[in-house]
N, C-alpha and C positions, 0 to 999 in steps of 0.2 A: 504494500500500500504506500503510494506517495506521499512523503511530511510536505501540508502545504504552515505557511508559515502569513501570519496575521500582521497588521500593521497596526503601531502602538496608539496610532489614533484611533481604531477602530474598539479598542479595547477600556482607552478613558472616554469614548461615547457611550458602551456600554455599562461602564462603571458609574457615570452620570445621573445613567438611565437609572439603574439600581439606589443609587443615594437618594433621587426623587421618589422611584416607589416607596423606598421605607418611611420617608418623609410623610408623604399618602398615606399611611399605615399607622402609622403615628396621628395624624389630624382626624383619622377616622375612628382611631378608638377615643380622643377627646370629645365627639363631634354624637351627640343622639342622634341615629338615622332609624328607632326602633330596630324591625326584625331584619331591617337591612343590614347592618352593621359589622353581623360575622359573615353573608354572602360576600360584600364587597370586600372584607380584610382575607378572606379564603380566593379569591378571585386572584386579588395581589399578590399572594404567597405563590400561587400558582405560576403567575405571571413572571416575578422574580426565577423560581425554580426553573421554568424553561427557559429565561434567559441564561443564568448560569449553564446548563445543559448547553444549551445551541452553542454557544460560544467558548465559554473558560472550559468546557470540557470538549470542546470540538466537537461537537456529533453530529455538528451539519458537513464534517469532514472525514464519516466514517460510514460503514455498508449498511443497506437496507435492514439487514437484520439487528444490527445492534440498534437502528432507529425504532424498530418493532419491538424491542424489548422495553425500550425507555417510554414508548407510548403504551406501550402492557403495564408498566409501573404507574403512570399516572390515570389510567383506566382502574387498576385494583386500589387505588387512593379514593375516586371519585365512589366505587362500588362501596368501598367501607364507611364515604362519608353518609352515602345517600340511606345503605341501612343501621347506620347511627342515628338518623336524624327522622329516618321512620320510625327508628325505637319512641325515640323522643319524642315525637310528636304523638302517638295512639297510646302513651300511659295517660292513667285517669290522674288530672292534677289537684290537690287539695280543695280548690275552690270549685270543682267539677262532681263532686260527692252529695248527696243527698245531707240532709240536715239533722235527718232519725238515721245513720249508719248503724247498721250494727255492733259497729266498736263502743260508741259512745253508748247504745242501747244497754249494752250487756258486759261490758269490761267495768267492773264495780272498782276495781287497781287505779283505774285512770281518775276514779273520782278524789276530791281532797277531803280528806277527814280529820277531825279535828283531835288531836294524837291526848288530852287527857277531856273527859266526857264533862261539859259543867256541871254541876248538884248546885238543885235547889238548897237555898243555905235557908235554917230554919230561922225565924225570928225570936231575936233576943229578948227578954223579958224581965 
């Protein structure tokens, strides 16, 4: 395989590139976008990762198959996000429960009790 060999401006372009995503990454976790928030910070991570890929690691300067391996890797990232995030989202969340649950129904432990019982105190005479 032929070493093709890069020029160093192309390399502080990319480097740039990089310092402004983190930058992005940085304003975005300061910044409420609600349920956007972790899409667009997972986007840029993504973003970052294939640039480092494509370039500091050459791989737009290697075979077909080593590029089908590295998009096999970011395919089993995306499959592990997606049924992580299916987990997450079809659990029942606290505020999604009935009022009469049967925990609080029937769980007498959960209740507070008052650890010595008051007595009626007799009157003095």
């Amino acid at each position: 395989m032929a070493h093709t060999v890069d020029s160093i401006k192309m390399y502080v372009i990319i480097f740039t590139v990089l310092l402004v995503l983190t930058f992005m990454t940085v304003c975005v976790a300061f910044i409420d976008l609600g349920f956007l928030n972790v899409p667009i910070a997972l986007g840029i991570a993504v973003l970052k990762a294939a640039l480092v890929l494509w370039f500091f690691m050459h791989l737009r300067h290697n075979s077909a198959l080593t590029k089908l391996f590295a998009a096999a890797g970011f395919i089993w990232l995306l499959l592990l996000a997606v049924f992580t995030f299916c987990d997450y989202f079809t659990r029942n969340m606290p505020s999604q429960q009935p009022q009469n649950s049967w925990i609080q129904d029937s769980a007498s432990h959960f209740r507070v009790r008052p650890a010595v019982e008051k007595r009626a105190e007799a009157p003095h005479h």
